[in-house]
C-alpha positions, 0 to 999 in steps of 0.5 A, a space after each residue: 513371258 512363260 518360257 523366258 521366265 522359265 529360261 531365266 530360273 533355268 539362267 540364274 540358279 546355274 550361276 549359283 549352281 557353280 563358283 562363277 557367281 559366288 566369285 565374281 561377287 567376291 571379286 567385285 565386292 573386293 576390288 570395289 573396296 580397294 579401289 574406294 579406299 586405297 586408289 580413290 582415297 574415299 576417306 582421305 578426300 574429307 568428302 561424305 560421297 561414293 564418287 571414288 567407287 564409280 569412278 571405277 566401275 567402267 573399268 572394273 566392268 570392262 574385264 569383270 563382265 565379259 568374264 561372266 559373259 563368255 560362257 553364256 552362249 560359248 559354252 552351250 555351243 562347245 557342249 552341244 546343247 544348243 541344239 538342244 536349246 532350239 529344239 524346245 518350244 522357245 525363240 532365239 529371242 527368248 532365250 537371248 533375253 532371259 540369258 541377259 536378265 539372268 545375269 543382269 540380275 546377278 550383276 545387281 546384286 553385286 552393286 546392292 551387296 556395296 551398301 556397305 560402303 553407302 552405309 559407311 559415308 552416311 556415318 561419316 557425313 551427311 551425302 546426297 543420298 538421290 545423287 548416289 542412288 541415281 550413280 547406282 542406276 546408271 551403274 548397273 544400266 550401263 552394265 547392262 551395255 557391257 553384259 550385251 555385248 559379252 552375249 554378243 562375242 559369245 554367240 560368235 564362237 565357241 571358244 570361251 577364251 576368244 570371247 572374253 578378249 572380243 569382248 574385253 576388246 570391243 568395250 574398251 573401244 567404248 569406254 575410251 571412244 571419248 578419252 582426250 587420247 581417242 579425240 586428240 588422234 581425230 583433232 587434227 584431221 576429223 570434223 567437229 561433227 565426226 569428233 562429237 560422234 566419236 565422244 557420244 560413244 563413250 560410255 564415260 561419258 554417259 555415265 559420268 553425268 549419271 553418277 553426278 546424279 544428272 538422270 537424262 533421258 539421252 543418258 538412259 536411252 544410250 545404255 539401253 538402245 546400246 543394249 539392245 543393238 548389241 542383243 539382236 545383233 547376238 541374235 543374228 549370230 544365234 540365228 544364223 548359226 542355227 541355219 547352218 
């Protein structure tokens, strides 16, 4: 836990070391408030809840996290210091988590800097504060999904720009996996079995009920055996790239 405490520091301050944190902070932060206020309609719903701000998170996620993910593993491969990385005392595994954490963490304080906006409707009205905490909770693990998979796109290449459209391109498979659109082209031919496996690899799904304030165990055992798949199999990447 020494080392990947050390390679979180290491993670984390370079993202306040250069503008990447500070602007996708700000970018979340001001594409949260227009789509609350402007798409969504939060006040002219007449309803003291945040359901127009996550409603939009999964597709705010979908370009914002892969953005913060592309340089994780791509750029240490392009400049060279991955060599550098592996020659340390520490495992692929290690500096996988603590890259993940660090900017987990990052991701989190962007959701914690949106208090704001929970502020704003405990003014207005009287909301179901553990409905809201817990869409928070489902918000931020299932970044946690995206982030993963980010990691895992960016260990396959070098090329910062090829990993954030790999990875814009697998999430958006999992975002809409359960969209009438994605079912209606398997109704006509597919199984009921195999249309329910498809929806079941939705991240709308899932969260969904999450920012209903439904907190099931299947729910977060979803968005972390995704994380987790999608980590070791970055790790294969890393370590596979290291033999060569």
């Amino acid at each position: 836990m020494g080392n990947i405490s050390i390679l979180f520091k290491r993670e984390f301050s370079s993202f306040f070391a250069s503008p990447v944190a500070y602007v996708f902070i700000g970018i979340f932060l001001i594409l949260s408030a227009v789509f609350s206020f402007f798409i969504g309609g939060l006040y002219e719903r007449g309803q003291a809840d945040l359901v127009p701000f996550f409603n939009f998170h999964p597709w705010l996620y979908l370009f914002l996290v892969p953005a913060i993910a592309m340089r994780s593993w791509a750029e240490e491969r392009k400049s060279g210091t991955i060599e550098l990385l592996m020659t340390l005392p520490i495992s692929a595994w290690q500096a996988m988590l603590a890259k993940h954490l660090a900017a987990w963490v990052v991701l989190g304080l962007s959701l914690v800097l949106t208090f704001p906006l929970w502020l704003t409707v405990n003014y207005l009205g009287d909301p179901d504060n553990g409905i809201i905490f817990a869409a928070y909770i489902g918000s931020w693990l299932m970044s946690g999904a995206f982030l993963s998979i980010g990691l895992c796109m960016s260990a396959l290449t070098k090329n910062q720009v090829v990993a954030f459209i790999l990875s814009v391109v697998v999430c958006f498979l999992f975002v809409v996996s359960g969209s009438n659109i994605v079912l209606d082209a398997f109704k006509s031919w597919a199984p009921s079995v195999l249309m329910d496996t498809v929806a079941s690899f939705s991240f709308l799904t899932h969260f969904e009920a999450m920012a209903k304030g439904v907190i099931a165990l299947d729910d977060l055992g979803y968005f972390l055996l995704v994380t987790v798949c999608w980590l070791f199999a970055g790790l294969v990447l890393i370590e596979q790239k290291k033999a060569d």
